[in-house]
C-alpha positions as CSV (number, residue, x, y, z in Angstrom):
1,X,1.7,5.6,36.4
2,X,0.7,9.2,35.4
3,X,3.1,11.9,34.3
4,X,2.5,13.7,37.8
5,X,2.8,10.4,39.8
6,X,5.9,9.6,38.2
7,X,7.5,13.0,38.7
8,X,6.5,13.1,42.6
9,X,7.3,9.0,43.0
10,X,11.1,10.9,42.3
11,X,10.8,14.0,44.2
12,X,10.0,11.5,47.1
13,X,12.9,9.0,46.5
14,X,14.9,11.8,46.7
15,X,14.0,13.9,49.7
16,X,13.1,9.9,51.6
17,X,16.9,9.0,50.5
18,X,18.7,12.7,51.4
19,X,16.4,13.6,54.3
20,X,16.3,17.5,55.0
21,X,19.2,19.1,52.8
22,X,21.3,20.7,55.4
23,X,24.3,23.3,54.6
24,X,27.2,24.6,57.1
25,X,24.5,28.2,57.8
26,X,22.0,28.6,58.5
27,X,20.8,26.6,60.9
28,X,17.2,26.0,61.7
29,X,15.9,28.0,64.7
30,X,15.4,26.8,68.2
31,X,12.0,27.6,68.8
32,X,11.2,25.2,65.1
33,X,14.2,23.1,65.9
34,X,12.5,20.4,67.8
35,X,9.5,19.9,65.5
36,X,11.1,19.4,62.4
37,X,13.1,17.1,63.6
38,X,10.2,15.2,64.1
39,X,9.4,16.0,61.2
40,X,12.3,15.2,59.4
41,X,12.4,11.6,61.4
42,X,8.8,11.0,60.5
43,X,10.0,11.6,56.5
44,X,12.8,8.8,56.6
45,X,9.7,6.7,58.7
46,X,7.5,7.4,55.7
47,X,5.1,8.5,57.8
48,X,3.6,11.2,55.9
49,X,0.7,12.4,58.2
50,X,3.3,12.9,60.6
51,X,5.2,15.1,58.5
52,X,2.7,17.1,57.9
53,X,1.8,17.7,61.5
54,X,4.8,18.4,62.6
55,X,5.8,21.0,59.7
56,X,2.7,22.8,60.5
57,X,3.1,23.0,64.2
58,X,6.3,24.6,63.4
59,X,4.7,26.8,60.6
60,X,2.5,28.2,63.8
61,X,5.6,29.2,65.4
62,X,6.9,32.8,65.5
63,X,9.3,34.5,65.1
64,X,10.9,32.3,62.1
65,X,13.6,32.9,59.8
66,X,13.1,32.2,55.8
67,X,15.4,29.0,56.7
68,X,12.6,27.2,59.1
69,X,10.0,28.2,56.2
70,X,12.3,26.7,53.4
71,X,12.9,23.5,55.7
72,X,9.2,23.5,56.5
73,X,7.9,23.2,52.3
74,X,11.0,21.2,51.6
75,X,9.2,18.6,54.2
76,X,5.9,19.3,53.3
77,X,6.4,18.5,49.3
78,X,7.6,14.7,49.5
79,X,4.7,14.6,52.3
80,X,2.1,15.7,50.4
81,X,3.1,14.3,47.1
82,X,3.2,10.6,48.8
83,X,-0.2,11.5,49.8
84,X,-1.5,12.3,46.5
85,X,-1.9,15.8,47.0
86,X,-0.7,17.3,44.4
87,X,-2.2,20.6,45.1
88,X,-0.9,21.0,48.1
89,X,2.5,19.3,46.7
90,X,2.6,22.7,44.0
91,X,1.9,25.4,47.1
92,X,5.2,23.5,48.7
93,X,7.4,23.2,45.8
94,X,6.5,27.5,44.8
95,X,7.1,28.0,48.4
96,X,11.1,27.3,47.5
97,X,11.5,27.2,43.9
98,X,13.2,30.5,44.0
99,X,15.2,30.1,47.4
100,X,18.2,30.4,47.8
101,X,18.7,27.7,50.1
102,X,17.5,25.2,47.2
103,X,20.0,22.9,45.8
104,X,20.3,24.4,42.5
105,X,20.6,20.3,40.9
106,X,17.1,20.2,42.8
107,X,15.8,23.1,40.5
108,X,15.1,21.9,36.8
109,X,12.9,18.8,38.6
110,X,10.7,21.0,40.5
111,X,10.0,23.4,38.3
112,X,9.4,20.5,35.7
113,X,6.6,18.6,38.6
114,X,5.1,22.1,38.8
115,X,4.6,21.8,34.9
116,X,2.8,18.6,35.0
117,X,1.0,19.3,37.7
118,X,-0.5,23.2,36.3
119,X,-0.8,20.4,32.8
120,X,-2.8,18.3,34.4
121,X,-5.2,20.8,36.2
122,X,-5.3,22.3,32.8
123,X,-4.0,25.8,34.1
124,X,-2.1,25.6,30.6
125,X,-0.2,29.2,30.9
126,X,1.5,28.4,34.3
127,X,2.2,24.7,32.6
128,X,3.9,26.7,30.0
129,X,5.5,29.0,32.0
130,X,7.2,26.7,34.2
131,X,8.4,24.3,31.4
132,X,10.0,26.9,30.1
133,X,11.8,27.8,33.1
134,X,13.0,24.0,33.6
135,X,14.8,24.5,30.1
136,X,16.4,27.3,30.9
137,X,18.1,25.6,34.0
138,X,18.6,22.9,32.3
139,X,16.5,20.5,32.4
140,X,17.0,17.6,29.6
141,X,13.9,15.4,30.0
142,X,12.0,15.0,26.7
143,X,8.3,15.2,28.6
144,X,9.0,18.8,28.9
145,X,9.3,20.4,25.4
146,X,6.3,18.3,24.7
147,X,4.3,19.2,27.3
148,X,4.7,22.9,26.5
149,X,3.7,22.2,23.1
150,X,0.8,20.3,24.6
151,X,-0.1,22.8,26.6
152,X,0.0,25.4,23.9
153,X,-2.2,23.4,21.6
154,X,-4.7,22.9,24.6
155,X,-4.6,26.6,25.1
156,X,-5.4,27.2,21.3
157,X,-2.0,28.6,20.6
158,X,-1.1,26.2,17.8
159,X,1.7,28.3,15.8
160,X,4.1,27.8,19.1
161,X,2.5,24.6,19.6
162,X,3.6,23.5,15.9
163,X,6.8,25.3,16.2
164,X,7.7,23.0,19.3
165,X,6.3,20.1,18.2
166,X,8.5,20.3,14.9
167,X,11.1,21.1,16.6
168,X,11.1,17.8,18.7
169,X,10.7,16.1,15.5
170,X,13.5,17.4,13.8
171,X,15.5,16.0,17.2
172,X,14.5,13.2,17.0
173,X,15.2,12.8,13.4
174,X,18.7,14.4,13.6
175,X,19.9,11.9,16.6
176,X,18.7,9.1,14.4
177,X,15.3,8.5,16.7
178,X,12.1,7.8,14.9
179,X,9.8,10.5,15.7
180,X,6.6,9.2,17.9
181,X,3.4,9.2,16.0
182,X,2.0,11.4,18.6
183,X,4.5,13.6,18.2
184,X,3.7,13.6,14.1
185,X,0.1,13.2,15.1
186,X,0.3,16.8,16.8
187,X,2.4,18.4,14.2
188,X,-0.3,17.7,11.9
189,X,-3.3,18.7,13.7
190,X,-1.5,21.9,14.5
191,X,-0.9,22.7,10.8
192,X,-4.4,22.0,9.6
193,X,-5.6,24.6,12.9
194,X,-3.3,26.5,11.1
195,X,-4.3,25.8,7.3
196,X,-0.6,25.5,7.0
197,X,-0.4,22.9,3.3
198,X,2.8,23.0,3.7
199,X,3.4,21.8,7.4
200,X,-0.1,19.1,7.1
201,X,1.7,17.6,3.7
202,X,5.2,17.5,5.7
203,X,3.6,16.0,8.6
204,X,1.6,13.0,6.5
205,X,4.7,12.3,4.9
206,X,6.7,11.3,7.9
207,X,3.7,9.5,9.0
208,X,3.8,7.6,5.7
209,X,7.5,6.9,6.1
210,X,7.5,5.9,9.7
211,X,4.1,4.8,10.2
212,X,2.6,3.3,7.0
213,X,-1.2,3.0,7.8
214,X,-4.0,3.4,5.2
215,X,-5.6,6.1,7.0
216,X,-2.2,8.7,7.2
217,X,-2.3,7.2,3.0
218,X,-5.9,8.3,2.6
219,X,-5.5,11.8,3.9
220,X,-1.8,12.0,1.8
221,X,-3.7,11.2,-1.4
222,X,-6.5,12.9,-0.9
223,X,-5.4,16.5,-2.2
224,X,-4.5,14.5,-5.3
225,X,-7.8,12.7,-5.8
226,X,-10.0,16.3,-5.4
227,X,-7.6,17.4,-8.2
228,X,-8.2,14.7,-10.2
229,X,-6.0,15.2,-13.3
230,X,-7.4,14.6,-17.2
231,X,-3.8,13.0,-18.0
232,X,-4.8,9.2,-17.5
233,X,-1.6,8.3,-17.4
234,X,-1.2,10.3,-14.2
235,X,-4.5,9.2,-13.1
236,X,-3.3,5.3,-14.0
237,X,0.1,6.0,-11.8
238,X,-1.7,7.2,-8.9
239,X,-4.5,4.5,-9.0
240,X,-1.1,1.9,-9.0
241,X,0.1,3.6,-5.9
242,X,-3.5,3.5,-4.0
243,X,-4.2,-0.2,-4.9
244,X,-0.3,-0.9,-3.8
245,X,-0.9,0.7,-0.6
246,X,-4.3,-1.1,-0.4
247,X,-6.7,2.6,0.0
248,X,-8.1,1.6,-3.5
249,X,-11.5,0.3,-1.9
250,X,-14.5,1.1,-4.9
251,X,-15.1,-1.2,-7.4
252,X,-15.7,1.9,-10.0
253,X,-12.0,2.6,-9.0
254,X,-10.8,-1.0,-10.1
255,X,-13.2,-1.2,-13.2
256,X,-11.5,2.7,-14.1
257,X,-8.0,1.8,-13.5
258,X,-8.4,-1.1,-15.5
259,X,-9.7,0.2,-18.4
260,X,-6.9,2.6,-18.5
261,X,-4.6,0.4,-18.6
262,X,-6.4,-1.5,-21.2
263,X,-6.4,1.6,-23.0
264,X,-2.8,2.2,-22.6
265,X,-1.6,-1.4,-24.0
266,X,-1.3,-2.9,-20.4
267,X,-4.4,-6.0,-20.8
268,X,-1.7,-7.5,-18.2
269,X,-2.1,-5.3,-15.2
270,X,-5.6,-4.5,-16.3
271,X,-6.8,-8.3,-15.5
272,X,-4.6,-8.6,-12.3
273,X,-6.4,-5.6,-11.4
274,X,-9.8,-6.5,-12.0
275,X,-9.6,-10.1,-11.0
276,X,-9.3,-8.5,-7.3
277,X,-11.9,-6.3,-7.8
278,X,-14.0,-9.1,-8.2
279,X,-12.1,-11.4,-5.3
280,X,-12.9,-8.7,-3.5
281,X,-16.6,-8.8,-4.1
282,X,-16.7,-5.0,-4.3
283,X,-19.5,-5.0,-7.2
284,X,-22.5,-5.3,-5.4
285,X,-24.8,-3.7,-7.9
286,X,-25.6,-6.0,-10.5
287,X,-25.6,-3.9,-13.4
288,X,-22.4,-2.8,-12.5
289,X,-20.7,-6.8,-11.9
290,X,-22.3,-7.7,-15.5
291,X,-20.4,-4.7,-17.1
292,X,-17.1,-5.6,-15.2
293,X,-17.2,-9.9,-16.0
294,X,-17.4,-8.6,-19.4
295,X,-14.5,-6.0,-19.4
296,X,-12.6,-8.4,-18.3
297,X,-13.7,-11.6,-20.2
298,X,-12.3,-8.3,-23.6
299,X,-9.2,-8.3,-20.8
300,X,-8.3,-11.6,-20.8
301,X,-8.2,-12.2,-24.4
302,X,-6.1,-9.1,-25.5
303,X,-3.7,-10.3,-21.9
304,X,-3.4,-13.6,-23.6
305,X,-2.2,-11.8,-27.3
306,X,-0.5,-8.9,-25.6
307,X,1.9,-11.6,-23.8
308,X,2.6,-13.9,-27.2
309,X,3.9,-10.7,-28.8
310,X,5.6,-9.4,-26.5
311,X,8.9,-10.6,-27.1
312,X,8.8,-9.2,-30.9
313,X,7.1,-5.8,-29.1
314,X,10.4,-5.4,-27.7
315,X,12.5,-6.3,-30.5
316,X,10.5,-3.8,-32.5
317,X,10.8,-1.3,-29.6
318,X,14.5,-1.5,-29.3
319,X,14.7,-0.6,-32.7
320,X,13.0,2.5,-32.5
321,X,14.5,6.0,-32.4
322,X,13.0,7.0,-29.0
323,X,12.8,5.1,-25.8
324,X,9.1,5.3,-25.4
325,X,8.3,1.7,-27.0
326,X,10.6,0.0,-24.3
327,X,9.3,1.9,-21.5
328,X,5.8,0.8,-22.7
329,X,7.1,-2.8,-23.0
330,X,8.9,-2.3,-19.9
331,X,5.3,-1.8,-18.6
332,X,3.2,-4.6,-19.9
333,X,6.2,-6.9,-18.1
334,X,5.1,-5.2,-14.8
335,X,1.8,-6.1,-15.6
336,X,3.0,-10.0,-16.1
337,X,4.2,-10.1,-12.7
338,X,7.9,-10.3,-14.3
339,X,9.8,-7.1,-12.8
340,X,13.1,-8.5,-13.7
341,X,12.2,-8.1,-17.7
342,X,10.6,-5.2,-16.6
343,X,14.1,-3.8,-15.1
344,X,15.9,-4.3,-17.9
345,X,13.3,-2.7,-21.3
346,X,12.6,0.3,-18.9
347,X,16.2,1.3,-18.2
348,X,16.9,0.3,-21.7
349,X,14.2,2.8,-23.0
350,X,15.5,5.5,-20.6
351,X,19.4,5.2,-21.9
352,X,17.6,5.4,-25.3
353,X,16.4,8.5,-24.7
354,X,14.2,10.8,-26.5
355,X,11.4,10.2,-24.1
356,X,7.8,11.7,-24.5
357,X,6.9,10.9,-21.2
358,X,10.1,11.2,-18.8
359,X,8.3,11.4,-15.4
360,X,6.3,8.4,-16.1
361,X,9.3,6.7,-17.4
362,X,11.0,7.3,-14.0
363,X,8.1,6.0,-11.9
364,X,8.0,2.5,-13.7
365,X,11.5,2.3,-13.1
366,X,11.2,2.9,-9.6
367,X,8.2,0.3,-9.4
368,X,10.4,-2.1,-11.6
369,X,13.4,-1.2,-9.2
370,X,11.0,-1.9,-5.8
371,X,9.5,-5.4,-7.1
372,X,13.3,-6.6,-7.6
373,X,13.8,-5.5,-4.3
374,X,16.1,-2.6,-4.9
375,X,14.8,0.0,-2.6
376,X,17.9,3.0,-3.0
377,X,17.5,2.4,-6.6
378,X,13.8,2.5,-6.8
379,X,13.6,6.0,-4.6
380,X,16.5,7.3,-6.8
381,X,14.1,6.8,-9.7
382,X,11.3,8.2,-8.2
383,X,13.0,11.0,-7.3
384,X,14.3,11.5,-11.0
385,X,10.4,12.3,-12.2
386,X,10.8,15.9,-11.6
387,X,9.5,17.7,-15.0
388,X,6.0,18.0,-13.7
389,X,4.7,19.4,-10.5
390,X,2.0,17.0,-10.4
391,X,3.8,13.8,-11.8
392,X,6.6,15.1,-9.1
393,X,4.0,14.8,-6.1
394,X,2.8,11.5,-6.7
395,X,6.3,10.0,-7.4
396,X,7.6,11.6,-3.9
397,X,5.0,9.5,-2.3
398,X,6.3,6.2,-4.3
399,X,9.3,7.4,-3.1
400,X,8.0,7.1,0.3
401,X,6.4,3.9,-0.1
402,X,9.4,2.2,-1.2
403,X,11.0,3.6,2.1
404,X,8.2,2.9,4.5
């Protein structure tokens, strides 16, 4: 059921269940007396045709007081809503939105139907304007904020429309909700209207964390990837994040990644990686497959020395001044597929100290932290790699990972 439908289906359950809504004074007159009664008789019948008869033979009677016409719409809008006239249904429900004979409870809900209904004949400024005056009589329903905001993005108005749609958001999140991801959706269309970096990056975070799709990852990474950093150590942390998230798609992307980390003593990770390049049949050129088999044929035999030494690596590492050889060793674990090792040289290399590169040391304890299953630890970690702007983007998003 529509919006409108849904709004009216009340309106009618209402005015069917409490028939005209009589007070001590005044009273209808006599010469409109008799044919509203029909009316109103017709109403708890549900027959709505009749209704609308018999209001309008007593709309053709004069004199009448500003009672009979307030009885007459009050008739007329269950009438015509049951009907599916919804046009007819607004003219009713303006007729005695400001009277004074209206139930004041009854307000918020009619001003809110005349929302939806100016929403859905896309007369967007009286949509607005009447959602706002249901809020400010109090109306609680959640469909009218958004609906406003709706209305102002449909009316090109997308600074109030992000402004309310954050606002929901931030409701949501504060009562412990998750936020829709039409609600998140809109937030982030609005910002981009608005070439708002800020907002957009904001927005594709929470999408991240609440709705964990490759596309929301594709558009987060994709202001990292057109700045493409020369650091291959950043570019080798990101790549980790895309494959993890499963956005790393090109088979030049595996074949890169896994040279770096061939370069930078991992031959572990570098073979895991490639070895799905290649499940993954993504070399289709055949140049390009011939090049790869024999990258990793190199791979595989420095994977097989790299994990004979490693326990003497790490003996060697633990001796060493700084903390940099553990982290590293800490790493090629990873690579093994044996995170708890991993755990243990990478926190070992951080209490060490003395680190070159802190922000990467952070991140592979947060990965080592996340593949032993400790998520609070892992996005404490993440959150730790703070030094560099850029290392401190792409760890917020492991960060975000490791909650999603």
């Amino acid at each position: 059921m529509s919006r409108v439908a849904l709004t009216l289906a009340l309106i009618l359950g209402m005015a069917v269940a409490g028939g005209v809504a009589r007070a001590e004074e005044p009273q209808v007159s006599k010469a409109v007396a008799k044919s509203l009664k029909a009316a109103n008789d017709a109403l708890q019948a549900k027959n709505y045709d009749e209704v609308i008869a018999k209001t309008r033979e007593a709309a053709a009677i004069t004199p009448r007081t500003a009672y009979d016409d307030y009885i007459i719409h009050y008739l007329q809008m269950p009438a015509f809503a049951a009907k599916g006239n919804y046009t007819e249904t607004a003219t009713a429900i303006e007729a005695i939105i400001d009277s004074p004979y209206l139930p004041a409870a009854l307000k918020p809900q009619l001003l809110r139907t005349l929302m939806t209904i100016d929403y859905q004949n896309k007369d967007y400024d009286k949509a607005i304007g009447y959602g706002q005056r249901a809020l400010a009589a109090g109306d609680l329903n959640a469909d009218t904020p958004l609906t406003i905001a709706q209305a102002y993005y449909l009316s090109n108005k997308y600074k109030e429309a992000l402004a309310g749609m954050e606002a929901i958001v931030a409701k949501d999140e504060q009562a412990g909700r998750k936020p829709s991801e039409k609600s998140l959706q809109l937030v982030w269309s609005c910002a981009l209207k608005l070439k708002d970096d800020a907002a957009a990056a904001r927005a594709v975070e929470k999408l991240i964390l609440f709705y964990p799709k490759p596309d929301y990852w594709r558009n987060a990474m994709a202001a990292i990837l057109a700045n493409k950093s020369n650091d291959d150590r950043l570019t080798l942390m990101t790549y980790r994040l895309m494959y993890q998230v499963g956005i790393l798609t090109r088979g030049s992307d595996f074949t890169e990644m896994a040279q770096i980390a061939l370069d930078q003593g991992n031959p572990g990770e570098a073979q895991t990686v490639l070895e799905q390049a290649f499940a993954k049949n993504l070399y289709t050129d055949v140049h390009d497959k011939e090049r790869s088999q024999r990258l990793l044929d190199k791979i595989k035999r420095s994977a097989a020395n790299d994990r004979a030494s490693l326990p003497k690596s790490e003996k060697d590492a633990a001796a060493s001044a700084t903390g940099d050889g553990l982290v590293q060793v800490g790493a090629a674990y990873l690579g093994f597929g044996q995170p708890d090792k991993a755990l243990a040289a990478i926190s070992a290399g951080i209490a060490k100290g003395n680190l070159k590169f802190a922000d990467e040391s952070y991140m592979l304890l947060g990965i080592a932290y996340q593949r032993n299953k400790n998520t609070a630890e892992a996005v404490k970690a993440f959150n730790r790699a703070t030094n560099d702007p850029k290392y401190a983007r792409i760890a917020k998003l492991w960060a975000l990972e490791a909650r999603s």
